[in-house]
N, C-alpha and C positions, 0 to 999 in steps of 0.2 A: 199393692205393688210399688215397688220403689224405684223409679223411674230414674233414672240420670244422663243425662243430655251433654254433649259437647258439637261446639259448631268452628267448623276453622272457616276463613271463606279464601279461597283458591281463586285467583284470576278473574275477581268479581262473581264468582259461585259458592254458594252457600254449602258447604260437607258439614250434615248434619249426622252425628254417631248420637244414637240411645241402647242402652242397654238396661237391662231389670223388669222388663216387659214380658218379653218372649224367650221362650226358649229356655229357661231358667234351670234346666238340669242341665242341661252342658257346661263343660268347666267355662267356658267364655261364648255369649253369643253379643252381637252389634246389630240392629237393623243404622242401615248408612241409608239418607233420604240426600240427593243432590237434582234440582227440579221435581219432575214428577218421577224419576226413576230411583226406589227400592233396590234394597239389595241387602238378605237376610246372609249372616255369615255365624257358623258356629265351629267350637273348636274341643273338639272332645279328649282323652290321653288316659291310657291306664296306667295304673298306680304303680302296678308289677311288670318285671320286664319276663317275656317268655323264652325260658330255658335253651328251646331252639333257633330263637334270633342272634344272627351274630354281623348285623346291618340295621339302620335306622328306620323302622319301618312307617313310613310320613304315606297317606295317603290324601289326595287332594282333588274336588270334583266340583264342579261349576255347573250350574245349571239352566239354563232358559226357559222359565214357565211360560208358554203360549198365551196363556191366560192374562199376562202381563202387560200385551199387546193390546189385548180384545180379541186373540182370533185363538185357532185350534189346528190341529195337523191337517196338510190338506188331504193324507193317503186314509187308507181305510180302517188303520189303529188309530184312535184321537190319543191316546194315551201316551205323556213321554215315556220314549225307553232307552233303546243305544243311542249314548253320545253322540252328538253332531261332531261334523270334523270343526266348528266355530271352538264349539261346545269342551273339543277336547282341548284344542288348541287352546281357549284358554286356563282352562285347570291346569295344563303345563305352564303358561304365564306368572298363575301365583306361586306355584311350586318350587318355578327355580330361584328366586330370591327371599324364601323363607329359608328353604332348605340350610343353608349355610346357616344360619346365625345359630340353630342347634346346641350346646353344647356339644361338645367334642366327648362321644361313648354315651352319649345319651340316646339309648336302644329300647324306651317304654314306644309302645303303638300310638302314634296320634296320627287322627282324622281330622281334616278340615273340608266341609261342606259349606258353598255357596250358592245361592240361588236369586234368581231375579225376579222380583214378585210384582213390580211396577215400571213399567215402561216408557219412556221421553226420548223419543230421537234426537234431542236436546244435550241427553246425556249419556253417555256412550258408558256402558257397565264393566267392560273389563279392566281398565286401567283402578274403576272405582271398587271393583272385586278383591282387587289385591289390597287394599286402602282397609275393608270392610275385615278380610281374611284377617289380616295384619290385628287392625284391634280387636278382633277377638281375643287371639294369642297374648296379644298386652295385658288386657284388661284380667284373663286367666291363670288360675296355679298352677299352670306348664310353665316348665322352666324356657321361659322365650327370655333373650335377655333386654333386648329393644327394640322399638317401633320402626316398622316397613312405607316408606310411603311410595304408590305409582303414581304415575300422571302419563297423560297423552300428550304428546307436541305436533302440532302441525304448522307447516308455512305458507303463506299467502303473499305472493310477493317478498319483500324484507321483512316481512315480522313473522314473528313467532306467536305461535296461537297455542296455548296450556288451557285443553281440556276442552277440542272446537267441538262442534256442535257434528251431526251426520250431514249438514249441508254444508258447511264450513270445508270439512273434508273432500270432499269432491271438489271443490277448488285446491286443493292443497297438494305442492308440489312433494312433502313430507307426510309419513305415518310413523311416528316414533311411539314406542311405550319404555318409559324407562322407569326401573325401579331402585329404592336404594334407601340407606340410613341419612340420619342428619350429618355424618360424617363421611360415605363413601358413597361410591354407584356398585349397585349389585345384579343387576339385569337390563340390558336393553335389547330392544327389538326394530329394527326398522326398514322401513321401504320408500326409495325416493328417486324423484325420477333426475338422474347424476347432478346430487349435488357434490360439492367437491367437502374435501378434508374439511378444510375451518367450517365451513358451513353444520357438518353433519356436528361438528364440537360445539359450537353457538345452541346449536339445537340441545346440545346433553347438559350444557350450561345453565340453559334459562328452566331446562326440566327440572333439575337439582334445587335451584332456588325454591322452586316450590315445591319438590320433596323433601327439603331441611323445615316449610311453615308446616306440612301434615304429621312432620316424628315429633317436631317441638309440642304440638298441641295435642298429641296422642299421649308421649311421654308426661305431661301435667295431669293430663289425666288419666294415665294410672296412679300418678301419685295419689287421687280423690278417691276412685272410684276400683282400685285394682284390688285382686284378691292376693295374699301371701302367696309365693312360689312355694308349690310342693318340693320335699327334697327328694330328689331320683339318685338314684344309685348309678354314678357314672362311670360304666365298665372300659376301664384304661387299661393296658400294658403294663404290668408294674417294671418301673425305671432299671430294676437288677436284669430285668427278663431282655428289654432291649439293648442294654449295654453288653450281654452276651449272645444276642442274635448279631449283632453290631461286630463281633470280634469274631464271630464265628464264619462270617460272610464276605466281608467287605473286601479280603484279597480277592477269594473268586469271584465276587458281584463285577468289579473290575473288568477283570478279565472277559467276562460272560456278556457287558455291557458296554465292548467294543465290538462287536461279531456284529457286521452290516447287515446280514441277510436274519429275518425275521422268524423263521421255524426256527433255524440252528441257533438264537440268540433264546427263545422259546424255551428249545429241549435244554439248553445250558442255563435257564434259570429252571427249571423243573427238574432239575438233578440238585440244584442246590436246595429248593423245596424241598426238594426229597427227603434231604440229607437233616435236613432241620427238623421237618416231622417226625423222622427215625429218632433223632440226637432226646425229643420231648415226648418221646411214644414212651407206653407202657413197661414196653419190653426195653425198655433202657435202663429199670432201674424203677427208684420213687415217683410217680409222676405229681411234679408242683404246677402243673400250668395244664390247662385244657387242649383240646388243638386247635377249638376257635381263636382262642386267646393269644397262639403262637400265629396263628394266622394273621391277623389283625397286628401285631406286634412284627412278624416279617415285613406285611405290606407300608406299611408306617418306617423302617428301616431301610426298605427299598427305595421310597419317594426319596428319604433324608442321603442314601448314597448316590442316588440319581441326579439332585442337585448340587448337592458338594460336587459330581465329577464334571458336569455340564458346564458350571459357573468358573471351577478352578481353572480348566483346559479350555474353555471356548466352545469344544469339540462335544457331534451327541453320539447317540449312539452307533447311526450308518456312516461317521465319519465327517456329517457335514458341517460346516460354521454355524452360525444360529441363523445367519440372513440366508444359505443358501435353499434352492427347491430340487427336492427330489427329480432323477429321470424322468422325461416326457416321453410317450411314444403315441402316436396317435394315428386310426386307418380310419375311414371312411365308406361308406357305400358297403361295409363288408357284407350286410343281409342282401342280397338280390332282391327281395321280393316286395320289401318295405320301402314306405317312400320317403324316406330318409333315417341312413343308420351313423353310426360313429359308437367305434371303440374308445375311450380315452383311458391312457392310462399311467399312472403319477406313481411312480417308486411304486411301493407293492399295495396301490390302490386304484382299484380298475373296477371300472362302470359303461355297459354297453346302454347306447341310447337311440333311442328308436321314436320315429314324428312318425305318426298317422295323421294325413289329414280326411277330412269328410264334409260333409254338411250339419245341417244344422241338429240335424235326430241324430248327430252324434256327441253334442253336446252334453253336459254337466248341470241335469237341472236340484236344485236344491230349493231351501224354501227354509228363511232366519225369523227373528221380530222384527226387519224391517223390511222383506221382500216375502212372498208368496210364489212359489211355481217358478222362479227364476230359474234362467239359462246363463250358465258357465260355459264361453266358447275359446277358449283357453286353458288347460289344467296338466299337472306335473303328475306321475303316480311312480311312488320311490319302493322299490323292494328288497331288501335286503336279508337274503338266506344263508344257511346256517353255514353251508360250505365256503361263505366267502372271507371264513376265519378259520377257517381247517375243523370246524365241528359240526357234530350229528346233533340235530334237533328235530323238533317238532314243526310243522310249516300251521301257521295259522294266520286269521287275517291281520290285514294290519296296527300294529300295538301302535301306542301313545308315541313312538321314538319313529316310528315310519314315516308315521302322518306328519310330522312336526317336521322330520328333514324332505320331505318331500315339497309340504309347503311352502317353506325357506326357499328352496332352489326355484320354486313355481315364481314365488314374488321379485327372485332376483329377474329370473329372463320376460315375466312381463313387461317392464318397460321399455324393451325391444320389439314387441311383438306388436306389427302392422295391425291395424282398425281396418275396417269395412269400409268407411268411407278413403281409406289409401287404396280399396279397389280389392280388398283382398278377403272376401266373404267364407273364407272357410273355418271350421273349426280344426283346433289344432290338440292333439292329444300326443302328449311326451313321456316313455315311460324309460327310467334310469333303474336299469338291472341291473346290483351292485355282483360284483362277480369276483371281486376279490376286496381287504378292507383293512387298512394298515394308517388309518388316520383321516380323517375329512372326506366322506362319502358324499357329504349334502355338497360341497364346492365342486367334485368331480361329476355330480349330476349337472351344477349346474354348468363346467365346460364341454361333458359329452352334452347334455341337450341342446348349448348354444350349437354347436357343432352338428347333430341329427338335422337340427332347423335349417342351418345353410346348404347342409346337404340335399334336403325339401324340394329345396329352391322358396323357402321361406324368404319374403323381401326384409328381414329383418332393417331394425333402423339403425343399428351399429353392435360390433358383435362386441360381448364380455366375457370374463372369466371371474374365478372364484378362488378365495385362499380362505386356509384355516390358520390362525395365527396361536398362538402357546403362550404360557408367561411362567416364569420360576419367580418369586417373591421370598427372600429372608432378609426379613428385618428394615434394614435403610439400602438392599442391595435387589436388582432386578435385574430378568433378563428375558430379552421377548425372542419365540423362536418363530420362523418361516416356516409354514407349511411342518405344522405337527403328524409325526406320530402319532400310535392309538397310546402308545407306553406314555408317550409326553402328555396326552392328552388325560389318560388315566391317572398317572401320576403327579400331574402340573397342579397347576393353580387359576389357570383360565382357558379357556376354550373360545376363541374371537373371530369369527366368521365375516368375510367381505367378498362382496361382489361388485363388478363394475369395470370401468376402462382406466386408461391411461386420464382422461378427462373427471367424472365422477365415479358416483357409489352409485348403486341402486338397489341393496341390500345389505345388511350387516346383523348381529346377531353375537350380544356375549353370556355366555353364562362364568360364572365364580362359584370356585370352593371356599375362598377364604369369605374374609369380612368386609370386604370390597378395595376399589382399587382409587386411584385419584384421578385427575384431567390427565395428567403430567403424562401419567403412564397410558393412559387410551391416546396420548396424540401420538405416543413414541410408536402404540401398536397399527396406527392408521396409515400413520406416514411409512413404514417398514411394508407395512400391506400391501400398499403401492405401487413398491418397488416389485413384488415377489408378484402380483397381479400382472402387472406390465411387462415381466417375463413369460409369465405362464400364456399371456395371449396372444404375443410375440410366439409362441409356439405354434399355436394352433392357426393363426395366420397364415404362418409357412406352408401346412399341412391343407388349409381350404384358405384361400384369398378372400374371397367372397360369398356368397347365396350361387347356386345353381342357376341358371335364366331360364332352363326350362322345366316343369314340372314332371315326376318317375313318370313312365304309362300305365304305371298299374294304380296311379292318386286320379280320383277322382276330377273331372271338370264342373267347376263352376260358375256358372254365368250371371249376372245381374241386371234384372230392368226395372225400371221404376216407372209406375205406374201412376194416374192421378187417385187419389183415394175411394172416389169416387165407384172406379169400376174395380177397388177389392173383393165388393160383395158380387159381383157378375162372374171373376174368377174363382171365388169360392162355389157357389150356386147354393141351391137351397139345399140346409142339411149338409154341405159338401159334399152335394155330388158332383158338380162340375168336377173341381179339383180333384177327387178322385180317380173319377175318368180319366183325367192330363197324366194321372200318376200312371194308370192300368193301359194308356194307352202309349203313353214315351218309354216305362220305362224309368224315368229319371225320379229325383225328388226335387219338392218343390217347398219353398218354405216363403208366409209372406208378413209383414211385418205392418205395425199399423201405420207408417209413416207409406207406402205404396211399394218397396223395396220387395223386388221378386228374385230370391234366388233359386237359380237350377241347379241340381247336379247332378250328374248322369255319368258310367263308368266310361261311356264312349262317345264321339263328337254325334255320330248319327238318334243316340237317341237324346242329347241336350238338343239339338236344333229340331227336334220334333217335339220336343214339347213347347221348346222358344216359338215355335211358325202356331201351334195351336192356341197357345197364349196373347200371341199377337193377334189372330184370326177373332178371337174372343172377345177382345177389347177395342177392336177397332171400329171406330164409327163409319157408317154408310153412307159414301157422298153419291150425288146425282154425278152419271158421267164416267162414273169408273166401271171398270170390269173385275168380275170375280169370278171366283171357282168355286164349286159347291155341289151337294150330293140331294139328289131328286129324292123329296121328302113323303110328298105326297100327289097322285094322278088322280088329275078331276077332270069333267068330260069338257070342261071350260079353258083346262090347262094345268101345269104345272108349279108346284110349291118347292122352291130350292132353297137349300140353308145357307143362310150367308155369315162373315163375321160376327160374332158378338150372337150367336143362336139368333138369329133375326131371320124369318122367312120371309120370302118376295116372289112374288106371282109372275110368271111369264105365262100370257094369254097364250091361248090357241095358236091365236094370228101373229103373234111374235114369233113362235117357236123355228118355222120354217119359210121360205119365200114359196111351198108348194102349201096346195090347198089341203087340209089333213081331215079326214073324214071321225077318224077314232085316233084320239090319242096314246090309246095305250098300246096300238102298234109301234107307236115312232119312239116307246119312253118306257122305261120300268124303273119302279124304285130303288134309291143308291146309285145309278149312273150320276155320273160326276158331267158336270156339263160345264161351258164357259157364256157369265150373261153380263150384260151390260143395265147397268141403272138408269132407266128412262125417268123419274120419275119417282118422288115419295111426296103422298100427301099429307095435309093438316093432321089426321088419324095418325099418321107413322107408316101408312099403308104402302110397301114400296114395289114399283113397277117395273119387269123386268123386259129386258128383250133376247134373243140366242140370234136370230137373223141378223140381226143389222151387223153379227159378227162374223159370218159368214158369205160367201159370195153366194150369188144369183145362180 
């Protein structure tokens, strides 16, 4: 075996890439060792391109071996199968900044599979996933043309931290992953709790430096160690084909790409499809061109008159400038029955958003390589069906594109969402039912859900909103648009996602078509963001001021008391049965944590404050002197056994019971009468002395 080694070191960490070991029939494999965490990456690509592709077919899947960790599933299949949403989430991570650097008609099939074979909480695997992905492809006779590097950023105070550790992170006001060439940025992803513009650039900054040491030392080593590029057959538009789709069009494309309203601008480019399919069909004559080919060569013609008219006029399609934002229209409370709704809706993109709250079994348990049986008490769920683009489809669960924008919006409105110790013990589940879809669904989840939440009566900590920003790119000329289009968005050149206030960010998100973009042009699209953010929530402002103060009557109530840790195992009981009983007998649910933290919640006040009075009753210690209430346990000819607090039985004698002489106790007493007794009395045993007379008159 012939081994070859390359070691870059990263922010004082060692990225160690070998290849010529493992894996050795795929066009390119890498095991990347960074601490103790592994990460096998391989990169496979058929030779042939298949007759029926007429798109670039890249498939990309991330794995997390359990075994990695030391541990195994915790449910009743040990076997991995369906992706985790981590799982998926990040196979879309290395996907969207490979994707571009492709050549352009380059339609052979390639797979790229990564897997995590070694584990270090030390070293966090998906930023190193894409690092691992990336030289595969290098080092292989797929036509890649140069080295991908990602890295992680996080902040601590002022510094910046490339590549923190999983403890590191949890202090870290920042979660960036950004990825990119030694010349551009091609992907970032981030979550941060409102840093402002320069900040979130600082952070893309110091990530870059050290994504230009991992391309420079990936790139030397394909020089050493890389295999020849196969030649692929890369199916382009021949230059004659689009210079007469170009002539054939560009009056009507005109015309058809001023119509503000979206079906009728639709049907008026679907007449000129038409007319094009006809003009290169069959029955026209000779046919020189496929109709894939015409396809691909329209759509390539459309982008090139989409930006010529954008760029020359200022003007897009519905009429507006590049900085302005589509109509706002926004209702509230429109579902009765939920405990917080909101319609939001942005030019011809509309998302109804709906907050459930509950307790804690209503929670989001999962379970990664660094958690087991974990609770999510917080989470986004984005749906997006076929009607909400005027088409008939298939309904299934949710794809790679749900989860991802679902996510997105989830990360942007956690950093508004109240902690437990702010007094606010509930779980909170948000779901954004996309209902109509003309550009940026994930930013209109995330203003309908801020919205849902205050509707709630959610304490949120400050409300935000979201924009989708666009970029046109030819040559030394750019132009950034406000709140895209799906057409801008499909035809553009970037897709740039922000969340946050007038103060900071607390989300952001770019993907690129091209080959990436510079600072220059990410500060121009932040700062514009800004602008267009600070309107949109300047809307929604209008529409709800603040949070609710009082919670719907149909949301549950819950309560909290904290306990000394001591008496958690007295309220659980053996086996849980106590607790169970608290449950069978209020009514409510009860959830308890190991720090003593008791929460209730019951659909109605009458059955929270009975399970509150039972729980109290349980826990409460027994002093001499007090008086209690309690249910007659057990009749003995000596006297009576009543239950007290905390399951504790106490003896009221004969001669305590009454100030008359009582011959048979079981005339004066049956079991379960509730009586009222006084604590004379607990001895060294625990044994405690009761009395009923001294509480009653003579």
């Amino acid at each position: 075996m012939q081994k070859d080694r390359l070691t870059i070191q990263v922010a004082g960490k060692e990225l160690v890439f070998e290849t010529g070991k493992i894996a050795r029939q795929a066009n390119g494999s890498v095991m990347l060792t960074c601490g103790d965490t592994v990460i096998l990456a391989t990169a496979c690509a058929n030779k042939s391109v298949s007759p029926d592709i007429d798109f670039f077919p890249l498939r990309v899947d991330y794995q997390e071996k359990f075994s990695s960790a030391g541990k195994t599933l915790g449910g009743f299949i040990k076997r991995e199968g369906k992706p985790s949403e981590k799982e998926t989430l990040t196979s879309r991570l290395i996907d969207r900044p490979l994707r571009p650097l492709f050549p352009e008609g380059f339609f052979n099939e390639v797979q790229i599979l990564t897997y995590v074979l070694s584990y270090d909480p030390s070293c966090q695997p998906d930023a190193l996933a894409i690092c691992a992905a990336s030289a595969a492809l290098t080092i292989s006779d797929i036509p890649f043309p140069k080295p991908v590097g990602g890295v992680r950023v996080g902040k601590i105070g002022s510094d910046y931290i490339i590549n923190p550790t999983l403890e590191e992170m949890q202090k870290s006001s920042l979660d960036l992953l950004i990825a990119g060439t030694e010349d551009a940025i091609l992907m970032i992803e981030g979550y941060c709790d409102f840093l402002t513009e320069e900040q979130v650039l600082e952070a893309i900054s110091e990530g870059h430096k050290a994504i230009k040491q991992i391309c420079q030392g990936l790139l030397d080593w394909r020089n050493l160690v890389g295999k020849e590029k196969f030649e692929a057959p890369l199916i382009l538009p021949p230059s004659e084909l689009l210079d007469e789709i170009e002539n054939l069009i560009k009056d009507k494309f005109k015309e058809a790409f001023f119509i503000s309203d979206k079906q009728s601008r639709e049907e008026a480019f679907g007449i000129i499809d038409g007319e094009i399919y006809a003009h290169f069909s069959e029955d026209a004559g000779d046919q020189k061109y496929s109709e894939k080919v015409v396809k691909r060569a329209l759509k390539q013609i459309s982008s090139k008159l989409m930006r010529h008219h954008i760029l020359a006029s200022k003007k897009r399609a519905d009429g507006r400038s590049l900085t302005d934002i589509r109509n706002i229209l926004i209702e509230t409370s429109i579902l009765p029955r939920t405990h917080g709704s909101a319609l939001f809706t942005r030019g011809e993109t509309q998302a109804i958003a709906v907050c459930t709250l509950g307790g804690s079994s209503m929670g989001q348990r999962y379970e990664d390589l660094d958690t087991k049986d974990s609770l999510r008490k917080f989470y986004l769920q984005y749906s997006f069906p076929p009607f909400s683009v005027g088409e008939v489809g298939p309904l299934r669960s949710p794809g790679r594109r749900e989860i991802g924008h679902g996510k997105l919006a989830e990360k942007s409105l956690q950093a508004v969402i109240p902690s437990e110790k702010e007094n606010f013990p509930y779980t909170i589940r948000l779901e954004s039912n996309i209902t109509e879809s003309n550009g940026s669904s994930s930013m209109a989840s995330v203003c309908g859900g801020c919205l849902a939440l205050m509707d709630a009566g959610v304490p949120i900590k400050r409300p935000i909103a979201g924009i989708a920003m666009g970029l046109l790119l030819e040559e030394t000329k750019f132009a950034i648009l406000s709140d895209i289009l799906g057409m801008e968005d499909a035809l553009g050149d970037m897709d740039f996602k922000v969340s946050g206030d007038g103060e900071g960010i607390t989300a952001f998100q770019m993907d690129i078509k091209v080959e990436g973009i510079t600072l220059e042009i990410m500060k121009a699209a932040l700062h514009q963001a800004k602008e267009g953010r600070i309107h949109i929530l300047g809307k929604m402002l209008e529409a709800c001021p603040k949070s609710r103060q009082a919670l719907s009557p149909f949301a549950p109530r819950i309560e909290s008391l904290t306990v000394k840790p001591s008496k958690i195992a007295v309220i659980i009981g053996p086996g849980g049965k106590m607790i169970r009983s608290i449950i069978e007998e209020s009514g409510a649910e009860i959830d308890i944590n190991d720090e003593g933290v008791v929460n209730i919640a019951a659909t109605n006040a009458t059955s929270l404050q009975k399970a509150k009075d039972l729980i109290i009753n349980l826990i409460s210690d027994i002093e001499i002197g007090k008086t209690y209430k309690g249910p007659i346990m057990s009749i003995q000819p000596f006297g009576v056994f009543v239950r007290l607090p905390g399951a504790k039985d106490g003896l009221c004698h004969i001669s305590e019971f009454s100030h008359e002489r009582i011959e048979n106790m079981g005339d004066h007493a049956k079991e379960g009468d509730e009586i009222e007794v006084k604590v004379l009395d607990i001895n060294d045993r625990g044994q405690i002395k009761l009395s009923r007379k001294v509480l009653i008159s003579k």
